[in-house]
C-alpha positions as CSV (number, residue, x, y, z in Angstrom):
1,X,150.4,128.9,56.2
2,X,149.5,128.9,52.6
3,X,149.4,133.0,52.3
4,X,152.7,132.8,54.2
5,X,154.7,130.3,51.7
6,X,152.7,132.4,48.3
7,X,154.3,135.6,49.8
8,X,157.8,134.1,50.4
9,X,157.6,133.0,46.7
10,X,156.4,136.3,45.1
11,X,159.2,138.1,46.9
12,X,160.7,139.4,50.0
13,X,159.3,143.1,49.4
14,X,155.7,141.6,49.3
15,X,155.6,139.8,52.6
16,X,157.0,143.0,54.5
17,X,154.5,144.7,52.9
18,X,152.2,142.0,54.1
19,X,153.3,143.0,58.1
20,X,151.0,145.1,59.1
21,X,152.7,148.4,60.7
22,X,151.9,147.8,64.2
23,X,153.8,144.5,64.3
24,X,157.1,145.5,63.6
25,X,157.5,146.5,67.3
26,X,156.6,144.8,70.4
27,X,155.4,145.0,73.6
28,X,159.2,144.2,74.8
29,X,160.1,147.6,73.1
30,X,161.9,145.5,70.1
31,X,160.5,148.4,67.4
32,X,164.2,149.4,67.3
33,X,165.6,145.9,66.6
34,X,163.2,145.1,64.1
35,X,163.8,147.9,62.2
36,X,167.1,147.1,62.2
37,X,166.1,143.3,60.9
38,X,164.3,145.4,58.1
39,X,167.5,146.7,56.9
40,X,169.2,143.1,56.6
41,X,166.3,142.2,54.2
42,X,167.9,144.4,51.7
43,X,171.4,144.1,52.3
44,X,172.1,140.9,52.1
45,X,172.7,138.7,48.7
46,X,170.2,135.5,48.4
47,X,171.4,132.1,46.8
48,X,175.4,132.5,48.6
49,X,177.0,129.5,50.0
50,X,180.2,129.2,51.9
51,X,181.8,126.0,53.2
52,X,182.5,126.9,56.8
53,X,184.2,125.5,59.8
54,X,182.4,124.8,62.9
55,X,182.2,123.4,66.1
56,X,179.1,120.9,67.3
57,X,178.9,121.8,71.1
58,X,177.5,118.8,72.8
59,X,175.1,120.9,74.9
60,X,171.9,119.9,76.5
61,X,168.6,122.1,74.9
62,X,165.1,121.4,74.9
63,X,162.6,120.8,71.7
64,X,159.0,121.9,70.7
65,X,157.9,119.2,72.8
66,X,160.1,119.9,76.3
67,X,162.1,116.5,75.3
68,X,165.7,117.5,76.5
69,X,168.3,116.0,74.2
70,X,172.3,116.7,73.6
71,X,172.9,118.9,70.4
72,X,175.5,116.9,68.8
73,X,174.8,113.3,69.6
74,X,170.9,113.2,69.8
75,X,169.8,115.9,67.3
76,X,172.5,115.9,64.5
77,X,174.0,112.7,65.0
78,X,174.8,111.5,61.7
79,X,172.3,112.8,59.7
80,X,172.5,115.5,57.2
81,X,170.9,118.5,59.0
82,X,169.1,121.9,57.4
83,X,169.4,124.6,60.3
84,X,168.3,128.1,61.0
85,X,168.1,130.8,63.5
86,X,165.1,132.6,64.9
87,X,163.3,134.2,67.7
88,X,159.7,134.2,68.0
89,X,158.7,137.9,68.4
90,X,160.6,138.3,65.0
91,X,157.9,139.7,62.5
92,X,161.0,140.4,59.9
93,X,163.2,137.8,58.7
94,X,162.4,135.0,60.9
95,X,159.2,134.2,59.4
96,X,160.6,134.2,56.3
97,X,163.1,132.0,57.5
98,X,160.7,129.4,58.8
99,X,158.1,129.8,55.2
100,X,161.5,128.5,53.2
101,X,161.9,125.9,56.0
102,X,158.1,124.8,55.5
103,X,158.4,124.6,51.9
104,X,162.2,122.2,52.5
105,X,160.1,120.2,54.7
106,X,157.3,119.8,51.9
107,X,160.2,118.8,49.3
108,X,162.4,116.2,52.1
109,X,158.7,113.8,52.1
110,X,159.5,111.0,53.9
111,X,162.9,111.8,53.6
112,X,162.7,114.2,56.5
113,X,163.5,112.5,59.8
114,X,165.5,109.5,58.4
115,X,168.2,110.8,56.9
116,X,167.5,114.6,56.8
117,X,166.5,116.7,59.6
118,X,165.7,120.3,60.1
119,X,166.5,122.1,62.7
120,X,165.2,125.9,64.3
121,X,167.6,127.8,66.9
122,X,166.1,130.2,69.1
123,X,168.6,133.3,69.3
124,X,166.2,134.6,72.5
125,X,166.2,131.4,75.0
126,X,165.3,133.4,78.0
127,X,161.8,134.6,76.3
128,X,161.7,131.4,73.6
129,X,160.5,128.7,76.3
130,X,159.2,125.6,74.7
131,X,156.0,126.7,74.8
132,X,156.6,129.0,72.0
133,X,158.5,127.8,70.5
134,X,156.0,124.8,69.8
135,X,153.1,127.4,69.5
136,X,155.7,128.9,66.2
137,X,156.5,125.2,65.3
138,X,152.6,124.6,64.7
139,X,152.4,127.8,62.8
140,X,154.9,126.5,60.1
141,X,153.1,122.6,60.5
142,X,156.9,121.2,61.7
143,X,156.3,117.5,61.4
144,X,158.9,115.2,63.3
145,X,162.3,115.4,61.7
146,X,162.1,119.2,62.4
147,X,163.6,120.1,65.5
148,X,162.5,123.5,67.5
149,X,165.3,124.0,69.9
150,X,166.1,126.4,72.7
151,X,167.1,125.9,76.8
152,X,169.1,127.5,79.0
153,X,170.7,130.6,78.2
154,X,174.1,129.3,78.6
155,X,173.8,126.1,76.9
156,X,172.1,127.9,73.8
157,X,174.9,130.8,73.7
158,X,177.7,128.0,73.7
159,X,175.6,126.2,70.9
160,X,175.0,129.5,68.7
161,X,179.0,130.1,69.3
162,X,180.0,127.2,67.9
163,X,178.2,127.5,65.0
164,X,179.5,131.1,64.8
165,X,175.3,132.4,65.0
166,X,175.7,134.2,68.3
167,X,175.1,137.9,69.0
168,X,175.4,139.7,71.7
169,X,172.0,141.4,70.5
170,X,170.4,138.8,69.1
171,X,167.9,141.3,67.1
172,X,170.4,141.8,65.3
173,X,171.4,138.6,63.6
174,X,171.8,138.2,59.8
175,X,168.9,135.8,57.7
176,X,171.1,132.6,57.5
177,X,171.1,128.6,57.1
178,X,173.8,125.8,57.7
179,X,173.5,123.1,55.9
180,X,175.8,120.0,56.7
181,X,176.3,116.4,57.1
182,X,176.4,115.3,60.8
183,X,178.3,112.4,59.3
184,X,181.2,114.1,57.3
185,X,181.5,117.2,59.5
186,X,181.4,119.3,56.1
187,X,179.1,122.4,56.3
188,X,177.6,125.2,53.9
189,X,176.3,128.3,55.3
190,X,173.6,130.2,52.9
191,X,173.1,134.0,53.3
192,X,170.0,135.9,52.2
193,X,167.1,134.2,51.5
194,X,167.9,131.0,49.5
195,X,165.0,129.1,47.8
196,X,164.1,125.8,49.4
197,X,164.9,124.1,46.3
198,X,168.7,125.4,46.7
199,X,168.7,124.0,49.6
200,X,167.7,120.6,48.7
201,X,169.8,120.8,46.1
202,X,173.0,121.2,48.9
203,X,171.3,118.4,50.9
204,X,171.5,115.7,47.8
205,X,175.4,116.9,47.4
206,X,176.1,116.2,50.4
207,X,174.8,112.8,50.5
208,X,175.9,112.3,47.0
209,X,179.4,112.9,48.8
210,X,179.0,110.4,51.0
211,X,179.0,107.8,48.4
């Protein structure tokens, strides 16, 4: 975990580097989509936010833990919410992705939980059972407040759509977080590969909003 978060810090170019060569395919024949998941890593801009409209499907998934829960009323509720979008056999972005999300989780404290959760959205529910996804949860040390969520394919496309993250080839979706407030319905999606202190720092406006 540790060699994972110094790498994310040094620089994007360092952890690919890191990957060794034989990982960027799989046995699922992925090499193709991961090589296009290379290409996002220098195409997109880190550090962009956008206020975005979006919609909070109501849909049952699953956790880490095989608890099933609603999207909108049990997991975001009313709390101010930090979300991404992975899939497990991701050796690209997606790591990266859950390093930032690691290092968020080590800035929130005891915050995370209470008022501020995190949340991880497989883009691959038909191969991202809870299984793995609580094997990649344990990986990154997700401590409760962070939320591992997938389900049935249907339920998780509907989700995904609403939050405008879906592709019909999930390989090939961009390295993005939302960050809103469950409460307010406002939302900021990041681009690229923000620092988790940028994202805090959207987290406390948010809340500072509130007030």
């Amino acid at each position: 975990m540790k060699t994972i978060t110094a790498l994310v810090l040094s620089g994007l170019a360092a952890l690919i580097i890191a990957i060794p060569a034989q990982a960027q395919g799989t046995d699922d024949g992925q090499t193709e989509g991961h090589q296009k998941h290379m290409t996002m890593t220098t195409d997109t801009k880190p550090d962009q936010n956008l206020n975005v409209d979006i919609r909070l499907y109501d849909r049952e998934l699953v956790t880490q833990d095989g608890k099933r829960v609603k999207f909108k009323s049990d997991v975001i509720g009313d709390k101010l919410v930090a979300m991404t979008f992975i899939y497990t056999s991701c050796t690209t972005i997606c790591p990266v992705y859950n390093a930032i999300f690691s290092q968020l989780q080590d800035l929130l404290g005891e915050r995370q939980g209470r008022d501020t959760i995190l949340v991880t959205i497989t883009v691959d529910p038909t191969r991202d059972i809870p299984q793995r996804m609580k094997k990649e949860a344990k990986k990154f040390k997700a401590k409760p407040g962070w939320f591992y969520l997938t389900g049935k394919k249907q339920n998780v496309d509907q989700v995904l759509t609403g939050l405008d993250a879906y592709f019909v080839d999930f390989e090939e979706h961009p390295p993005m977080a939302l960050i809103g407030d469950g409460k307010t319905g406002t939302w900021r999606r990041f681009t690229g590969f923000p620092q988790a202190k940028h994202l805090l720092a959207m987290i406390d406006e948010l809340k500072a909003a509130r007030e």
